[in-house]
ChimeraX commands (.cxc) that place a marker at each C-alpha (Angstrom):
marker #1 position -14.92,12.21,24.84 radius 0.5
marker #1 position -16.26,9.37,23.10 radius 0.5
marker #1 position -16.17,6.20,25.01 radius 0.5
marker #1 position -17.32,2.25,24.34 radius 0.5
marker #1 position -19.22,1.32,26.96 radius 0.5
marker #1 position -18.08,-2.19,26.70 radius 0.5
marker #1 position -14.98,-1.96,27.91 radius 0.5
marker #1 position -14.55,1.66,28.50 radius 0.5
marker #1 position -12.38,2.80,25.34 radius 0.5
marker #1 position -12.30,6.04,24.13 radius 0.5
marker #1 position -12.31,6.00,20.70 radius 0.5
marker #1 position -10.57,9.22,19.76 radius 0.5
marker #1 position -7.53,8.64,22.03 radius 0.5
marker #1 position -4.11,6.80,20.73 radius 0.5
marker #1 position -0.98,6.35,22.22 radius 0.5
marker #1 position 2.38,6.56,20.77 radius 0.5
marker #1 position 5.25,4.49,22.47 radius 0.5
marker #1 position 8.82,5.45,21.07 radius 0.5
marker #1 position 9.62,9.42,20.32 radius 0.5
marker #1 position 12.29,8.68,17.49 radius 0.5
marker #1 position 12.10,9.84,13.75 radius 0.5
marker #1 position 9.29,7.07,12.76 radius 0.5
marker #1 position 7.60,7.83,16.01 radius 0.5
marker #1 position 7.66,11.49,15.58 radius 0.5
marker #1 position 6.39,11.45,12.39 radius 0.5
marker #1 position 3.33,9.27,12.85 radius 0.5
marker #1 position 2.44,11.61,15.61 radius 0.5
marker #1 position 2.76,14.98,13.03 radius 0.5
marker #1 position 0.65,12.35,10.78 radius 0.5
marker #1 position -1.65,11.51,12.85 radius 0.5
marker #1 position -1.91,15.09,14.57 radius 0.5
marker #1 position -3.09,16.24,10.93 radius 0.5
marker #1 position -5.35,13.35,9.99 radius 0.5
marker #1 position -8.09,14.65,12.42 radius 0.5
marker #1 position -8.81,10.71,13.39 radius 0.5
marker #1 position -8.11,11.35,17.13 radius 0.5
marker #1 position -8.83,14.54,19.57 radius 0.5
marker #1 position -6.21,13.43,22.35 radius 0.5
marker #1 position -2.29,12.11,21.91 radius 0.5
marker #1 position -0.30,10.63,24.13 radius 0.5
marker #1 position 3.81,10.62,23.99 radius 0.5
marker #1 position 5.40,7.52,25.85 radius 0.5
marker #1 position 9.15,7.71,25.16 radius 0.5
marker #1 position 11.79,6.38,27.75 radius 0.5
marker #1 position 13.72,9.21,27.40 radius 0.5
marker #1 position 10.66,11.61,29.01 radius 0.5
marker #1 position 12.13,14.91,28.61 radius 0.5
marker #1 position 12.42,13.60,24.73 radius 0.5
marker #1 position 8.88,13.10,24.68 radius 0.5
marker #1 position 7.83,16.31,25.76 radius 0.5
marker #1 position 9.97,17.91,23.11 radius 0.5
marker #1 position 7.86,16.01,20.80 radius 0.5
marker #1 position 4.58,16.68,21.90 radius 0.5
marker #1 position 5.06,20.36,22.41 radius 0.5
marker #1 position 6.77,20.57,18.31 radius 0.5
marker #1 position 3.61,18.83,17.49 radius 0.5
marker #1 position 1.35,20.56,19.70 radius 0.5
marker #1 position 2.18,24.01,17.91 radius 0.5
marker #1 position 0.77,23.01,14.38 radius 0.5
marker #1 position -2.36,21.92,16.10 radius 0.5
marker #1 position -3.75,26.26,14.94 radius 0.5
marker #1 position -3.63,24.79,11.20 radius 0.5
marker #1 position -5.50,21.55,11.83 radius 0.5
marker #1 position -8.07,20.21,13.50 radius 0.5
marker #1 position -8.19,20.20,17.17 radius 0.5
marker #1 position -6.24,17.83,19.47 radius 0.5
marker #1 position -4.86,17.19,23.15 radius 0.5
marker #1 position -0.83,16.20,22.94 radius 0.5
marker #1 position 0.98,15.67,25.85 radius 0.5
marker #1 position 3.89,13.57,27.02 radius 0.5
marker #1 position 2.87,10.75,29.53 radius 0.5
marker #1 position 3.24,7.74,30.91 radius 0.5
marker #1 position 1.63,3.59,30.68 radius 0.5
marker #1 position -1.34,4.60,32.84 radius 0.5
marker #1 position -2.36,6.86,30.37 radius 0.5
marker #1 position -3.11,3.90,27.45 radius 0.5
marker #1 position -5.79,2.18,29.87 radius 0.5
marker #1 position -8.32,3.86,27.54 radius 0.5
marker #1 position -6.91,4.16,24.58 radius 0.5
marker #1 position -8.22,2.95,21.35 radius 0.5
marker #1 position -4.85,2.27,20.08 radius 0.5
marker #1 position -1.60,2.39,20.99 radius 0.5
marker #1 position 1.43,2.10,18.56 radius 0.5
marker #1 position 4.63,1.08,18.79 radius 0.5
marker #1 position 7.77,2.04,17.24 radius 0.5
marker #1 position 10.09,2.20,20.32 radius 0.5
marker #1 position 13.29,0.31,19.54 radius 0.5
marker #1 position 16.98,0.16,18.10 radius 0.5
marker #1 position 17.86,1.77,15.60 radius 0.5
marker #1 position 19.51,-0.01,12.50 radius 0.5
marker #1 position 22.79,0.40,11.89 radius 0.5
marker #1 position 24.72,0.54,8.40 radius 0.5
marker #1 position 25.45,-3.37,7.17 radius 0.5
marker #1 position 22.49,-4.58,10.04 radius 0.5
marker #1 position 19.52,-6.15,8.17 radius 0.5
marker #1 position 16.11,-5.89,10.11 radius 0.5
marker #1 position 16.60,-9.45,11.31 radius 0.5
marker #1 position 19.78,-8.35,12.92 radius 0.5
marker #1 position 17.65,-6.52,15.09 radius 0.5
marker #1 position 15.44,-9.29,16.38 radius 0.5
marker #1 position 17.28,-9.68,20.15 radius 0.5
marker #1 position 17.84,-5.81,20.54 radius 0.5
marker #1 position 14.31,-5.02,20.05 radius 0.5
marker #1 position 12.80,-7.96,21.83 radius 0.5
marker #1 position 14.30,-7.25,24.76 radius 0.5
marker #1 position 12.78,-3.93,24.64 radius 0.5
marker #1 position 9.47,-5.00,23.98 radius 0.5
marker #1 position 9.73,-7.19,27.48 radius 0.5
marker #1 position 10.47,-3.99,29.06 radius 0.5
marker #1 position 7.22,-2.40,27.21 radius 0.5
marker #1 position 4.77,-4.95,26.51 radius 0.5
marker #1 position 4.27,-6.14,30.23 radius 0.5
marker #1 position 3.25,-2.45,31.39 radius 0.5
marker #1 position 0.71,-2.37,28.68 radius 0.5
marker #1 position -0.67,-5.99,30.23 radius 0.5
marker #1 position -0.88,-4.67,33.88 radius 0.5
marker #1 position -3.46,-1.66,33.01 radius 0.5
marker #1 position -5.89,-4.53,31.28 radius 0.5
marker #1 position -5.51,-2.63,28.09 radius 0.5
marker #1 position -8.01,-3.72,25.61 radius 0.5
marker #1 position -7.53,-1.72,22.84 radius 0.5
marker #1 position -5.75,-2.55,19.60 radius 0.5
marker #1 position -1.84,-2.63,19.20 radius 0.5
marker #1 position -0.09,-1.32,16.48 radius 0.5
marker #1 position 3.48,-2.54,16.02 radius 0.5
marker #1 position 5.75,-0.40,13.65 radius 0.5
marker #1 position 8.88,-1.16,14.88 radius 0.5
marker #1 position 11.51,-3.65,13.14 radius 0.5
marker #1 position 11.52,-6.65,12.31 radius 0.5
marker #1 position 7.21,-6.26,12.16 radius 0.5
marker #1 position 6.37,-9.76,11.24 radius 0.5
marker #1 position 8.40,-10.78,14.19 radius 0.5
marker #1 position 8.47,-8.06,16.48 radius 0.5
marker #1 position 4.40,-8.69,16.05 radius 0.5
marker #1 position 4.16,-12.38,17.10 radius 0.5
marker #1 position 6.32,-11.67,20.15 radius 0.5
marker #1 position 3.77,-8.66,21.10 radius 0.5
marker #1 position 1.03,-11.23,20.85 radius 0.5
marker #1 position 2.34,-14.20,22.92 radius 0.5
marker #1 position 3.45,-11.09,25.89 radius 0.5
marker #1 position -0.20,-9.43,25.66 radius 0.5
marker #1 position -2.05,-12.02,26.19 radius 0.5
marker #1 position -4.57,-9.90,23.42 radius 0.5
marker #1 position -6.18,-11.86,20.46 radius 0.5
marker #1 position -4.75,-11.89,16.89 radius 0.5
marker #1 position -7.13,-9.36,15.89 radius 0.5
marker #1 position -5.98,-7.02,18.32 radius 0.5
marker #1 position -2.12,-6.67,17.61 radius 0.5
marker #1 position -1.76,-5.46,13.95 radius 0.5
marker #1 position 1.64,-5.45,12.37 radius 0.5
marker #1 position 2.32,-2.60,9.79 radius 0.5
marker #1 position 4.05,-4.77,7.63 radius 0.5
marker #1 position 4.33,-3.96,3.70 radius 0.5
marker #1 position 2.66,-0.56,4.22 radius 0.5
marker #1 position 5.49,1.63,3.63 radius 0.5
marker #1 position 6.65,-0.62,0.96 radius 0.5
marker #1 position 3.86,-1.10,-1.05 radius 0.5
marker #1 position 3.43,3.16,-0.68 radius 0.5
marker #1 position 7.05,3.08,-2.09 radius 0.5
marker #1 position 6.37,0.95,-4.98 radius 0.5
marker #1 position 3.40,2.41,-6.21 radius 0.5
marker #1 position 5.19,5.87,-6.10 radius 0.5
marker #1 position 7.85,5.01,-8.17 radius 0.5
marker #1 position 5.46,3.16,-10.40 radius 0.5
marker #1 position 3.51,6.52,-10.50 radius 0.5
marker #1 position 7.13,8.20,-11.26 radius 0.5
marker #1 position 7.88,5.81,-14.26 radius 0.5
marker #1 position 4.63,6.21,-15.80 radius 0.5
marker #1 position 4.18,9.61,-15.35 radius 0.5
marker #1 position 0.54,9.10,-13.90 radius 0.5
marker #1 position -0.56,9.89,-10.22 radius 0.5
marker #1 position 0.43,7.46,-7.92 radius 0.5
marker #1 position -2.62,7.64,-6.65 radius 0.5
marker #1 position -4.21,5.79,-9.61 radius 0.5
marker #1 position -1.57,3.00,-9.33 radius 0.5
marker #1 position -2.85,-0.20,-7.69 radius 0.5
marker #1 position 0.23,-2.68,-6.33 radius 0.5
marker #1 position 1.55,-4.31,-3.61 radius 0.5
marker #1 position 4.68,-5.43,-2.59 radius 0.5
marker #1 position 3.87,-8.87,-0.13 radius 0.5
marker #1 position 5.63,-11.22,2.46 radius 0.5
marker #1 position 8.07,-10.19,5.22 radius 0.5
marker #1 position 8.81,-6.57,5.57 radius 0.5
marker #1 position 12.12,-6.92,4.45 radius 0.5
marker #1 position 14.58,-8.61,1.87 radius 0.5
marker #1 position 12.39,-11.78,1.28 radius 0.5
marker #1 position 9.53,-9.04,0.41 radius 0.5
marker #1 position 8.02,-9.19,-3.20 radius 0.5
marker #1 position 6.10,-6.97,-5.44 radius 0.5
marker #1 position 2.83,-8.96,-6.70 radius 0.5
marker #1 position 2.82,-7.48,-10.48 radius 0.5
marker #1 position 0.25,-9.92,-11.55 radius 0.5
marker #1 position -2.33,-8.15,-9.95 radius 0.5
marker #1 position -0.88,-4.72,-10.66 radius 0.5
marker #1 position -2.85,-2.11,-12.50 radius 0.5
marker #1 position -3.32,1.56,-13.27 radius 0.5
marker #1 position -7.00,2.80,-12.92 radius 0.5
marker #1 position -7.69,-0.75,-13.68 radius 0.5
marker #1 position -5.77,-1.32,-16.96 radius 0.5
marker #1 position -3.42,-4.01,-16.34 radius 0.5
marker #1 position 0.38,-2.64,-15.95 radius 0.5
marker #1 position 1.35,-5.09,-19.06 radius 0.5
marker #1 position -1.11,-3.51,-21.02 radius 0.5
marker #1 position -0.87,0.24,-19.42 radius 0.5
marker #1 position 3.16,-0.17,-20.78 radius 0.5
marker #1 position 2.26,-0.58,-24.26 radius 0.5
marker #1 position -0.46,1.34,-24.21 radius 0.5
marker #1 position 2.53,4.56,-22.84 radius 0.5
marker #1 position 5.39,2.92,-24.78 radius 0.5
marker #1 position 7.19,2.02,-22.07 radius 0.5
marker #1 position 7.72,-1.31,-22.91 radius 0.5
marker #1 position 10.84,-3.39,-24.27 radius 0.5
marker #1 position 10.75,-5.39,-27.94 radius 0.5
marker #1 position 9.86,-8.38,-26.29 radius 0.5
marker #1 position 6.82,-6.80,-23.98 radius 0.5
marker #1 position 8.47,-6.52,-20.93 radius 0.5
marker #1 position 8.22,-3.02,-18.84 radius 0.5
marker #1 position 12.01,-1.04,-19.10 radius 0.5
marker #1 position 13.48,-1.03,-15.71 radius 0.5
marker #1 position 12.99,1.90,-13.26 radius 0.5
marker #1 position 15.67,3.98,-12.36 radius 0.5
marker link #1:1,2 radius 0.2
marker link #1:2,3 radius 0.2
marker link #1:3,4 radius 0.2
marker link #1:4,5 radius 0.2
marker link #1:5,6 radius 0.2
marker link #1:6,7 radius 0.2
marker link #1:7,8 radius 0.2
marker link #1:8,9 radius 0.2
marker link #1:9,10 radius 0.2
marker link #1:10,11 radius 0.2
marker link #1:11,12 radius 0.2
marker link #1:12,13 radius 0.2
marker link #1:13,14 radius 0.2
marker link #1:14,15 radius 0.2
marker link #1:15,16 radius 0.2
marker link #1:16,17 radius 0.2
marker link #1:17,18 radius 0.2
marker link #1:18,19 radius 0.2
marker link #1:19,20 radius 0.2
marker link #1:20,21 radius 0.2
marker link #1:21,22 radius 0.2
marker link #1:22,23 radius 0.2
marker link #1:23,24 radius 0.2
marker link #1:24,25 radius 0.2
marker link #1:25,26 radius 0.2
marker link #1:26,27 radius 0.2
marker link #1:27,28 radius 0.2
marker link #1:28,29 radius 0.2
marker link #1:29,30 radius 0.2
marker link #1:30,31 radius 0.2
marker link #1:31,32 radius 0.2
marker link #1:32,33 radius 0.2
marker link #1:33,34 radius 0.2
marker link #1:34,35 radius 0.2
marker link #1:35,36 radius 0.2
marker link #1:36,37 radius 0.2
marker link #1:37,38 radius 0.2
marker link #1:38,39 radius 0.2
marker link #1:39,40 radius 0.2
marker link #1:40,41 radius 0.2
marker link #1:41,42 radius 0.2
marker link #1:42,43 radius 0.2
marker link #1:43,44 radius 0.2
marker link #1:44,45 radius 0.2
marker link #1:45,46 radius 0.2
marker link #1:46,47 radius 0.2
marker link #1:47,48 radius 0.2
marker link #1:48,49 radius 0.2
marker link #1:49,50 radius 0.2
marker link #1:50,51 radius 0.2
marker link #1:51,52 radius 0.2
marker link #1:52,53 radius 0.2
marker link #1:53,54 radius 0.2
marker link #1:54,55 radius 0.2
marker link #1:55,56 radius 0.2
marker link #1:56,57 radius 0.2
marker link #1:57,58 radius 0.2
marker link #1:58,59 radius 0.2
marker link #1:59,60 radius 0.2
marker link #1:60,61 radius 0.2
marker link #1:61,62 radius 0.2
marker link #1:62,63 radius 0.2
marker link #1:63,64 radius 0.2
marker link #1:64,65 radius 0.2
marker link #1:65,66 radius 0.2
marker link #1:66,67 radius 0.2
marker link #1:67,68 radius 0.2
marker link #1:68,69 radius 0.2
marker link #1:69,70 radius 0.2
marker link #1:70,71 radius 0.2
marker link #1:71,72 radius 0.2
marker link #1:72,73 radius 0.2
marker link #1:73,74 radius 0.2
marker link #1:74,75 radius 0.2
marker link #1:75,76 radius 0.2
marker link #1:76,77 radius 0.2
marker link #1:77,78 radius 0.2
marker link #1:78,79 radius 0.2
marker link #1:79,80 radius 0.2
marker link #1:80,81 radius 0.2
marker link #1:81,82 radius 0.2
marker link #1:82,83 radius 0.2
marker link #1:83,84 radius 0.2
marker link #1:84,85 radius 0.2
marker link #1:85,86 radius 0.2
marker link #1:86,87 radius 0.2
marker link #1:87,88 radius 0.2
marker link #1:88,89 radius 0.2
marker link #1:89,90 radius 0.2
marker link #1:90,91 radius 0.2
marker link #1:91,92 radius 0.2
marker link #1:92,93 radius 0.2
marker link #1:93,94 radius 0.2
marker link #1:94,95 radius 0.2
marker link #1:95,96 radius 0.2
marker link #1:96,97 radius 0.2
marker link #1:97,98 radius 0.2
marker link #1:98,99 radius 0.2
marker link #1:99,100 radius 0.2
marker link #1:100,101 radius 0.2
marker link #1:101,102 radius 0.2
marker link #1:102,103 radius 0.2
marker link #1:103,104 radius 0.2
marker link #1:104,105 radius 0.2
marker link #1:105,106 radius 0.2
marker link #1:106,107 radius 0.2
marker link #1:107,108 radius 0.2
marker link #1:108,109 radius 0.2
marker link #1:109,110 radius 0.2
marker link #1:110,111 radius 0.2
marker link #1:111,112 radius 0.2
marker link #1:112,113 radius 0.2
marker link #1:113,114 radius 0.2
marker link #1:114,115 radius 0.2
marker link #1:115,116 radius 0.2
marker link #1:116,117 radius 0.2
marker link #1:117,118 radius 0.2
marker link #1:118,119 radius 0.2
marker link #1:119,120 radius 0.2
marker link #1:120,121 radius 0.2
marker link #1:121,122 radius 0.2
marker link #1:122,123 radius 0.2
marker link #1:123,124 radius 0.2
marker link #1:124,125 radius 0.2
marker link #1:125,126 radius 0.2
marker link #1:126,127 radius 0.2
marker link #1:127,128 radius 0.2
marker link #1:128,129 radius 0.2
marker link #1:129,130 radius 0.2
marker link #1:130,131 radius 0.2
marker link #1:131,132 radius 0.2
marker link #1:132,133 radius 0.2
marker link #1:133,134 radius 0.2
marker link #1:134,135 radius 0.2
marker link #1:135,136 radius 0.2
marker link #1:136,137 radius 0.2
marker link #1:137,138 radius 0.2
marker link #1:138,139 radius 0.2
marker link #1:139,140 radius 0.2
marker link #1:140,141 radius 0.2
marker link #1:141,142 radius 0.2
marker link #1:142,143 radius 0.2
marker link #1:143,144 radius 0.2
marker link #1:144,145 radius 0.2
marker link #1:145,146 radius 0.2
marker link #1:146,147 radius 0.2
marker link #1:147,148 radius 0.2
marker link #1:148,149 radius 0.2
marker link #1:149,150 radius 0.2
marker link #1:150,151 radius 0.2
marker link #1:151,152 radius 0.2
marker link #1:152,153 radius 0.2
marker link #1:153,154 radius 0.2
marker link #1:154,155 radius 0.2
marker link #1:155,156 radius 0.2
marker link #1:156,157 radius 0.2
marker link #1:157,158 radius 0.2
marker link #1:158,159 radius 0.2
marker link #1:159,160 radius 0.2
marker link #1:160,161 radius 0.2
marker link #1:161,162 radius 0.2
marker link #1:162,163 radius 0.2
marker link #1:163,164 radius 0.2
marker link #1:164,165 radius 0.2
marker link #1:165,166 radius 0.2
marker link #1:166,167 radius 0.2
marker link #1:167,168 radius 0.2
marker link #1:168,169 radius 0.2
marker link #1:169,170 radius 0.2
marker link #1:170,171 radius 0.2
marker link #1:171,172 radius 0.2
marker link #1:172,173 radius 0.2
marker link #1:173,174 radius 0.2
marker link #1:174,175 radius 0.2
marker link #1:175,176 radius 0.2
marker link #1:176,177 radius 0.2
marker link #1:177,178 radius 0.2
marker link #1:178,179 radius 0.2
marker link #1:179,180 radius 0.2
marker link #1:180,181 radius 0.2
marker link #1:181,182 radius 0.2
marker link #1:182,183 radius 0.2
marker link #1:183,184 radius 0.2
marker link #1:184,185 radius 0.2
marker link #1:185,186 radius 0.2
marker link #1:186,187 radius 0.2
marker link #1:187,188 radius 0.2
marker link #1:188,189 radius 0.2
marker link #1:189,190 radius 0.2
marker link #1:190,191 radius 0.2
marker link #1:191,192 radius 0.2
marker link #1:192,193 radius 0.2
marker link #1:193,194 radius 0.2
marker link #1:194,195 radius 0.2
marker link #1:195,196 radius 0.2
marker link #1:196,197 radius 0.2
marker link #1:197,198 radius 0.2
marker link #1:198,199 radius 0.2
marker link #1:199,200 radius 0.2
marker link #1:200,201 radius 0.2
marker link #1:201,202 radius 0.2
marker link #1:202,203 radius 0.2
marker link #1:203,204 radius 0.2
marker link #1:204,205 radius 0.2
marker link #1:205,206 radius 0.2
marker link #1:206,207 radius 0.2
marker link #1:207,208 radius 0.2
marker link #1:208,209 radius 0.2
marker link #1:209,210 radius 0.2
marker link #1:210,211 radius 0.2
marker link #1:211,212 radius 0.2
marker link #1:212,213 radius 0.2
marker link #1:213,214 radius 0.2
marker link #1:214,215 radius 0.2
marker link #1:215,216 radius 0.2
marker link #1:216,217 radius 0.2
marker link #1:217,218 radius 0.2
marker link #1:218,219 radius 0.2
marker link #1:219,220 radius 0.2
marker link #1:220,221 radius 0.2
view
């Protein structure tokens, strides 16, 4: 076990609070990424969590090796990081804003256990709305800015350049954009600074032919 003296952090442990579908999937993510050798589950529904880590648990033979188990807030004292994705879910017609009293209230509920162990790792907020739900985890921490990270326009930006990857035929991989602001409908795609391998996306359009008569890229599907 690796561990930072400092403050006693080990830095191949995270902690997942919040079993659902996004929480479940980080954990499969994360259980293949080979970033961390132990993984804890933190869900309120316990017996949920278990579930979780012992589906995850049995892919562990094709990657790298890791502890996964279900437990509880005294297991994130040393934890490098712990992420959060615990909260409502949202419904059809709800925007992520509609989900800012729901999910605030839950993070009173989970935010003040993670204050009594004097965690002092870095907090990763996932759940909706970020931007907000990632002020509020601030002010209830009591952890500096640095320390609480909001995923923000990750998944967007991921989405973007995939179906810019898509449109052009190239590997998304080689497509460099980002969508910026609030995750969510006031969000934005920065094309200025958009480019594939480098070649401006203005220019990469002609270059393919997938441009309109007056220069403008045709509209993806």
């Amino acid at each position: 076990m690796e561990k930072n003296c400092l403050n006693c952090t080990n830095v191949r442990k995270v902690v997942m609070i919040g079993c659902g579908f996004v929480g479940a999937a980080c954990c499969f993510s994360i259980m293949q990424s080979g970033l961390f050798s132990e993984m804890v589950l933190i869900d309120a529904d316990k017996a949920k969590a278990q579930g979780e880590a012992l589906d995850i648990s049995h892919g562990v033979p094709f990657a790298k090796p890791i502890k996964i188990y279900a437990g509880d807030y005294d297991d994130i004292k040393d934890a490098s990081l712990v992420i959060i994705s615990a909260g409502a879910n949202q419904k059809p017609g709800e925007t992520r804003l509609d989900l800012v009293k729901k999910n605030i209230s839950i993070f009173k509920s989970i935010i003040p256990e993670i204050k009594k162990r004097d965690y002092n790792g870095i907090l990763l907020i996932v759940a909706n709305p970020v931007d907000i739900l990632t002020t509020v985890a601030i002010k209830l921490s009591g952890l500096p800015e640095n320390k609480v990270i909001g995923s923000g326009t990750v998944l967007d930006t991921a989405r973007l350049k995939y179906e810019l990857g898509n449109h052009l035929n190239v590997d998304s991989r080689s497509v460099h954009a980002f969508i910026i602001g609030e995750h969510g409908d006031s969000e934005i795609p920065a094309w200025s600074s958009a480019n594939v391998s480098g070649i401006p996306l203005n220019k990469f359009c002609e270059m393919r032919g997938y441009c309109d008569h007056e220069g403008n890229m045709k509209q993806i599907a």
